[in-house]
C-alpha positions, 0 to 999 in steps of 0.5 A: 011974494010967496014963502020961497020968494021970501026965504031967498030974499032973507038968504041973499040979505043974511049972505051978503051981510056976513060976506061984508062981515068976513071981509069978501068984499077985499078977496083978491079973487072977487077983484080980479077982473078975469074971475067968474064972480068980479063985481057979482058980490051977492052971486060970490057969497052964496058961492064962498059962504054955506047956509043951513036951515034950521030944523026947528024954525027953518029959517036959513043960518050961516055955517061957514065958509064953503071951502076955505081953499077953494077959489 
């Protein structure tokens, strides 16, 4: 596995972890099933969450919801 295959797969483990955390998992747009992301949890993280690397050991860290109002 090579340094981008495994910096996108601890991406995806962190996102989907603070997705569950956040509670997006219960979003009424992640369960409708007219919406682009119904039942794509790992695909509506990274839509909803923002992730930053970190200048010093650049590994990826949570920095928020992408955009609150947004659906």
């Amino acid at each position: 596995m090579s340094e981008s295959e495994k910096y996108e797969a601890d991406l995806k483990k962190k996102a989907i972890e603070r997705g569950k955390h956040e509670g997006l998992d219960k979003d009424k747009n992640y369960n409708d099933p007219s919406y682009a992301y119904y039942k794509k949890f790992e695909e509506f993280c990274l839509f909803k969450l923002a992730y930053y690397e970190c200048f010093k050991c650049k590994l990826p860290y949570f920095g928020g919801l992408k955009d609150c109002a947004r659906n």
